[in-house]
C-alpha positions as CSV (number, residue, x, y, z in Angstrom):
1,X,38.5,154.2,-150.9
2,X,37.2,156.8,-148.5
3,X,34.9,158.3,-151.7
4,X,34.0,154.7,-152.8
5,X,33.1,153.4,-149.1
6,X,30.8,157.0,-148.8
7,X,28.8,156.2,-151.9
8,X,28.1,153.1,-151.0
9,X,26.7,154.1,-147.6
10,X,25.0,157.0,-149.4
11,X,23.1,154.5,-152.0
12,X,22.1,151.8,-149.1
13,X,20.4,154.9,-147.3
14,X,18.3,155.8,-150.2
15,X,17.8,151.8,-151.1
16,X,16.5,151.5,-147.6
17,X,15.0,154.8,-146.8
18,X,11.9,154.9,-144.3
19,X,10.9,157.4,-147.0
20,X,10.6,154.5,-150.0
21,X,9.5,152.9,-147.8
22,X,6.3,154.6,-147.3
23,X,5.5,155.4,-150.9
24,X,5.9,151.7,-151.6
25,X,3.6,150.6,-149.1
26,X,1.1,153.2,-150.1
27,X,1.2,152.8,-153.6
28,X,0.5,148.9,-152.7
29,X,-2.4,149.5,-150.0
30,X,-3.8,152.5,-152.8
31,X,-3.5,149.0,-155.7
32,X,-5.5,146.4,-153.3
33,X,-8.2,148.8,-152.2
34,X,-9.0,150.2,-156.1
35,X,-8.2,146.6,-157.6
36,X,-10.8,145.4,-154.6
37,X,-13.6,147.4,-155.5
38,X,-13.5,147.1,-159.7
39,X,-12.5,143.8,-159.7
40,X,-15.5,141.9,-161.1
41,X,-15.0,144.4,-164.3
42,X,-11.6,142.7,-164.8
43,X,-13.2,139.0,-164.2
44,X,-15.7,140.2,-167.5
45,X,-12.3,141.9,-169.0
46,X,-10.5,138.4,-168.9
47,X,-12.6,136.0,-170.1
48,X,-13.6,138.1,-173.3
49,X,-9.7,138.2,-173.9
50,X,-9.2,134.4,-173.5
51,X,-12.4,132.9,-174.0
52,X,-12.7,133.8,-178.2
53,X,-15.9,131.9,-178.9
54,X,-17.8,134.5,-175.8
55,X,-19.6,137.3,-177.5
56,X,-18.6,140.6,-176.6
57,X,-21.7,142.7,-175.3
58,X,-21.6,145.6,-172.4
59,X,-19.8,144.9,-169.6
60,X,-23.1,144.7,-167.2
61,X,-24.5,142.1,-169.2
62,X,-21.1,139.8,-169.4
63,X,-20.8,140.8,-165.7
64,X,-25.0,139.4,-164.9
65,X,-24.0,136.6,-168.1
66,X,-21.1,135.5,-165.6
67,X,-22.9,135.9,-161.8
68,X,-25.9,133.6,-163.5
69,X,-24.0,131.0,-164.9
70,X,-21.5,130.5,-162.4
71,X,-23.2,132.4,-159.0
72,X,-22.3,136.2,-158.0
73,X,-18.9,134.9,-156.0
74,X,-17.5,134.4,-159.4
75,X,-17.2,137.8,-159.6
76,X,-14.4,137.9,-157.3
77,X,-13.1,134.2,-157.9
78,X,-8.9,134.5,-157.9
79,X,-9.2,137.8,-156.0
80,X,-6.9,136.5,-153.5
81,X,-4.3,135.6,-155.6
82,X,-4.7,138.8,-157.9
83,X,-4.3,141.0,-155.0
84,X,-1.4,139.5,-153.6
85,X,0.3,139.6,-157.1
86,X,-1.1,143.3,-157.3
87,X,0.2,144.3,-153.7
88,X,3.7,142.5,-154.5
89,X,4.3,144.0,-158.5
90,X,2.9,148.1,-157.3
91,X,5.1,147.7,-154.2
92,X,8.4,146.8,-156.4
93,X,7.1,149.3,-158.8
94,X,7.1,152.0,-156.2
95,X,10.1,151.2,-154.4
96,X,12.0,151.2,-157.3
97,X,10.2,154.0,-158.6
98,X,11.5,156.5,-155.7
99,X,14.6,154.9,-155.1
100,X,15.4,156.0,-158.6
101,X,13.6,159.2,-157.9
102,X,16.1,160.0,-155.1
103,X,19.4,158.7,-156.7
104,X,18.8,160.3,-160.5
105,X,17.0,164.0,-159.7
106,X,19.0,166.4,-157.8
107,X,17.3,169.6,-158.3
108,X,13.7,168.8,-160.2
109,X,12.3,166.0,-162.0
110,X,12.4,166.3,-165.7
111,X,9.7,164.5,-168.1
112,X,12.8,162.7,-169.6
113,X,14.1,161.6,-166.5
114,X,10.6,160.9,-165.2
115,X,10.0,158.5,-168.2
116,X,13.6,156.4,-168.0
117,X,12.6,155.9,-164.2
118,X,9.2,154.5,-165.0
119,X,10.6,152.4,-167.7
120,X,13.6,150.8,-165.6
121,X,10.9,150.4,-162.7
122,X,8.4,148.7,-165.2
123,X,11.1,146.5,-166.3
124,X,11.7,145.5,-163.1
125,X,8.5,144.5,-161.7
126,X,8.1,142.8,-164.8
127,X,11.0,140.6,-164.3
128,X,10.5,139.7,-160.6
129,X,6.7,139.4,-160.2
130,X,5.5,137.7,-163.9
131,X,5.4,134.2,-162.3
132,X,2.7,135.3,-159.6
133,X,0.8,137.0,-162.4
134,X,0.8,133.7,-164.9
135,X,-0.3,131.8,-161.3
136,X,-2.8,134.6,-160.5
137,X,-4.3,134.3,-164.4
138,X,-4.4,130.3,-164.0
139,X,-6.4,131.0,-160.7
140,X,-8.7,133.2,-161.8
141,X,-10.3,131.3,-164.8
142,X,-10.4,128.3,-162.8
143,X,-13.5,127.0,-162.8
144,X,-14.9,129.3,-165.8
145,X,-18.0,128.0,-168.3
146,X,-16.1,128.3,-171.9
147,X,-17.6,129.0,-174.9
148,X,-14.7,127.5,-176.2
149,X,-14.8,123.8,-176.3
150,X,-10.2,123.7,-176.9
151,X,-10.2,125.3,-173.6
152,X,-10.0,122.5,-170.7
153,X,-9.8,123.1,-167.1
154,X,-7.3,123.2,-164.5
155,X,-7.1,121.8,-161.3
156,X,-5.6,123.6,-158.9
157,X,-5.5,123.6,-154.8
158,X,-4.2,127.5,-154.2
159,X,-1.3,129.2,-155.0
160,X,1.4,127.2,-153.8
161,X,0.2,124.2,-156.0
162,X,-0.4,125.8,-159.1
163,X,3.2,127.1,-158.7
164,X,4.4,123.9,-157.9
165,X,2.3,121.9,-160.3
166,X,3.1,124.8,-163.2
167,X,6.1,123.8,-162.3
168,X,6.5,120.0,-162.9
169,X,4.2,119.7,-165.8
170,X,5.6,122.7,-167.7
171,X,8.7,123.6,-166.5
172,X,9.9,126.5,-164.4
173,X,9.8,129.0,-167.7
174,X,6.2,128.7,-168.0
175,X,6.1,131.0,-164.9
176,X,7.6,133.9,-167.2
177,X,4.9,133.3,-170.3
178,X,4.4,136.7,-171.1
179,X,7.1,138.4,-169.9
180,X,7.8,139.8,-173.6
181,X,4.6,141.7,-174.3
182,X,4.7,142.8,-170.2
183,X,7.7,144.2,-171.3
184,X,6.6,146.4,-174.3
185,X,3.6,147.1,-171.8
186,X,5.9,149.2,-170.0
187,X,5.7,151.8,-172.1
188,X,2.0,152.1,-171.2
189,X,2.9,154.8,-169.3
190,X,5.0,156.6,-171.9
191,X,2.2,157.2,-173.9
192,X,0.0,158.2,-170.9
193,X,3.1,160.3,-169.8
194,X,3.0,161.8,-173.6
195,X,-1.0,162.4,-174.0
196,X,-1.0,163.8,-170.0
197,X,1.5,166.4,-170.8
198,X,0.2,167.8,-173.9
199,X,-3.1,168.3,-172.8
200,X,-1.9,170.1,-169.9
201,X,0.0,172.4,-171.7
202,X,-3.3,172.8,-174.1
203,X,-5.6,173.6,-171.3
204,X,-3.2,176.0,-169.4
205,X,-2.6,178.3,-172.4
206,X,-2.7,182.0,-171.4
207,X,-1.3,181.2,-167.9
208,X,-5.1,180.1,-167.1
209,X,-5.3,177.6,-164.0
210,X,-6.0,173.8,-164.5
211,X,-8.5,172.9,-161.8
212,X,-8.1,169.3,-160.0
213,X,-11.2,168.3,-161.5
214,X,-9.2,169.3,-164.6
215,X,-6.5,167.3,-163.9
216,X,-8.7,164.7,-162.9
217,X,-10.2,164.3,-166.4
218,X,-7.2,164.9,-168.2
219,X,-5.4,161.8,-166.8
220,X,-8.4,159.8,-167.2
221,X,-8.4,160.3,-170.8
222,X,-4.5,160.0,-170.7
223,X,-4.9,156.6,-169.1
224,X,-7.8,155.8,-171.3
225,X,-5.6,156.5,-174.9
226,X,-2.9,154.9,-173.7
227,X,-5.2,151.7,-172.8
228,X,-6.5,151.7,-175.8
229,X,-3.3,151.8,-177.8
230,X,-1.3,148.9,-176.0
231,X,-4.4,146.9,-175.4
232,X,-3.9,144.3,-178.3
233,X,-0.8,143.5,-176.4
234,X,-2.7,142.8,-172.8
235,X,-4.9,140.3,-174.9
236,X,-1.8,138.3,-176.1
237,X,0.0,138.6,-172.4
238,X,-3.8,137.2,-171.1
239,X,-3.6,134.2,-173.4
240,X,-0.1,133.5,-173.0
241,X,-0.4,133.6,-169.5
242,X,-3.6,131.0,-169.3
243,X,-1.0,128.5,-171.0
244,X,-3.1,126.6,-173.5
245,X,-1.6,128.4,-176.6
246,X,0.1,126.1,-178.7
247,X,3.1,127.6,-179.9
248,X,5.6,126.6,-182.4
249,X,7.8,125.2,-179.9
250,X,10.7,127.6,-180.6
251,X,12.3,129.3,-177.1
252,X,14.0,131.9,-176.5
253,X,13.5,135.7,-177.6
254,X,13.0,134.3,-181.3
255,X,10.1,132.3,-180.2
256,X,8.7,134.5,-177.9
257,X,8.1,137.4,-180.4
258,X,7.0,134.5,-183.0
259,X,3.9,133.7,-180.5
260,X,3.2,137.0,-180.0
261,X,3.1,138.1,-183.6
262,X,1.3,134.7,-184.4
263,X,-1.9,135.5,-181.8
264,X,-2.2,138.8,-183.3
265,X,-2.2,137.4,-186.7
266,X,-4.4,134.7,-185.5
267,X,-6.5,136.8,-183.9
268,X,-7.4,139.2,-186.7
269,X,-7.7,136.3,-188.9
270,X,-10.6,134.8,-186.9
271,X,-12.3,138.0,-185.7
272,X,-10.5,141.1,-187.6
273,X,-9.2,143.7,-186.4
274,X,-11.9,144.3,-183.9
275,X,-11.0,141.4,-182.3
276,X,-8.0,142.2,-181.3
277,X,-10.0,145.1,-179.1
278,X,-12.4,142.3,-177.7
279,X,-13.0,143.0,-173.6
280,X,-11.5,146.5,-173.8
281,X,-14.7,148.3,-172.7
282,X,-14.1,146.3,-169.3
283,X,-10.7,147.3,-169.7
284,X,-11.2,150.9,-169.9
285,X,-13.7,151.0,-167.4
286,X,-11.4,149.1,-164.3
287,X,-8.2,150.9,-165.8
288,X,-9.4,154.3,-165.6
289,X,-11.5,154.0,-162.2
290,X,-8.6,151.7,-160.5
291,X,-5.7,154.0,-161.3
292,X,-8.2,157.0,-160.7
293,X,-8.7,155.7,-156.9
294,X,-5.5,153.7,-156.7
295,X,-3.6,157.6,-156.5
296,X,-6.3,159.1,-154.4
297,X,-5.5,156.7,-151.8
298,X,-1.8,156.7,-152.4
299,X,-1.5,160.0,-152.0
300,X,-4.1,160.2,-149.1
301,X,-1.6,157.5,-146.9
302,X,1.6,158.6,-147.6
303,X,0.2,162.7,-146.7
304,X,-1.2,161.6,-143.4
305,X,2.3,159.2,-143.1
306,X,4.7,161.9,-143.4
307,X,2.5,164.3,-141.7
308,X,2.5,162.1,-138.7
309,X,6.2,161.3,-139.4
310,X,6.5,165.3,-139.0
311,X,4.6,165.3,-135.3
312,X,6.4,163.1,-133.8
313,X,10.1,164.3,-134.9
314,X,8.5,168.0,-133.5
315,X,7.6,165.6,-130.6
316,X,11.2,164.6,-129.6
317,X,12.8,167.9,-130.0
């Protein structure tokens, strides 16, 4: 009992660690502030994904296409919601993330062990944070000019309502649209993991020294292949998040992979196999530069965080 009742104590530590702690807030403040400045490039990444009859040109024309139509604040229209979703899914992700970190690796981290913590962590914030992410999706085509004529508009007051409205009209499932392909998405990183690794080892052969802008490059390609080979999947989790696909009407996990499947079959039916890659220029572009600053400033507020941690425990000895 004595064993058991230690364990227990030892796992609530680490659950509730200032440590976690600060990595969680930082990788959410690091999320909001890169998500803040490249946001209007997902606003042009979103509508190419949902709206099929929009042409897909550069991402500065959809981007000056968008601000005339509709006025430059369109740009950021849903950025409230978006970032509080954002703030809420990295800081789960995070926590999780180094909770994990500091109950599975005793001695170092292994790529194996690094990939089943970024997994179960991706799972996770899946599960918990998909209803604010259908909400934040309503949110931010609200008000949007369609090409598409089958597309109507939505009506809602802020977030609260379009939960609660999402809610009476659809049912309380609605909120997890999605939640399949969000799933596979979590192996986004896997493949970034993969790519990262390889050409590390590539560009360090002969025991020659990777420099940061090095590193730099090589995990925005990483992040970049990865992108580009789960991306058919963020188009389907866009649509099935904006809630005017007509499904089947089969639930469950049967119906849920049925949609999925259907859009893609759909989609390359209508536009080929290109189509399935429509909006990923914007894509790449805010993926690449948000994760890009998302770490710098992670890494910048949990240094200057434990290094002031580290003053003031000098401090009261």
């Amino acid at each position: 009992m004595k064993v058991i009742r230690e364990m227990s104590d030892s796992s609530s530590a680490v659950l509730l660690s200032y440590e976690t702690l600060v990595h969680a807030v930082a990788g959410a403040m690091g999320s909001v502030t890169a998500m803040t400045v490249f946001f209007p490039l997902d606003t042009a990444r979103i509508r190419l994904q949902v709206d099929e009859n929009r042409k897909s040109q550069s991402t500065p024309i959809i981007l000056a296409e968008i601000a005339k139509e509709e006025g430059v604040l369109s740009l950021y229209r849903g950025w409230f919601p978006v970032i509080s979703s954002l703030c809420c899914s990295n800081f789960v992700y995070f926590y999780t993330f180094n909770t994990l970190k500091r109950v599975m690796v005793s001695d170092r981290s292994k790529p194996a062990k690094d990939l089943l913590m970024g997994f179960i962590s991706g799972a996770v914030n899946v599960l918990l944070t998909t209803p604010m992410w259908v909400v934040n999706t309503r949110l931010k085509l609200q008000g949007a000019k369609f090409r598409n004529e089958e597309l109507h508009q939505t009506h809602y007051k802020g977030i609260f309502d379009a939960f609660s409205q999402i809610i009476a009209s659809e049912g309380v499932g609605t909120l997890w649209n999605g939640t399949l392909p969000s799933l596979v998405l979590v192996f986004n990183p896997a493949v970034q993991f993969m790519f990262y690794e390889a050409m590390k080892r590539r560009a360090a052969r002969g025991g020659r020294k990777i420099s940061s802008f090095e590193i730099f490059l090589i995990g925005a390609i990483a992040k970049a292949i990865a992108t580009s080979a789960t991306y058919p999947l963020q188009t389907v989790q866009a649509i099935l998040r904006f809630g005017q696909y007509k499904s089947d009407g089969k639930g469950g996990l049967v119906g849920s992979l049925g949609n999925v499947v259907s859009l893609l079959m759909d989609r390359i039916k209508r536009h080929g196999l290109l189509g399935l890659y429509k909006g990923l220029e914007a894509k790449l572009l805010q993926t690449v530069l948000t994760a890009a600053l998302m770490f710098v400033v992670y890494e910048k507020i949990t240094a200057a965080t434990f290094k002031l941690m580290g003053l003031q425990k000098k401090l009261k000895h």
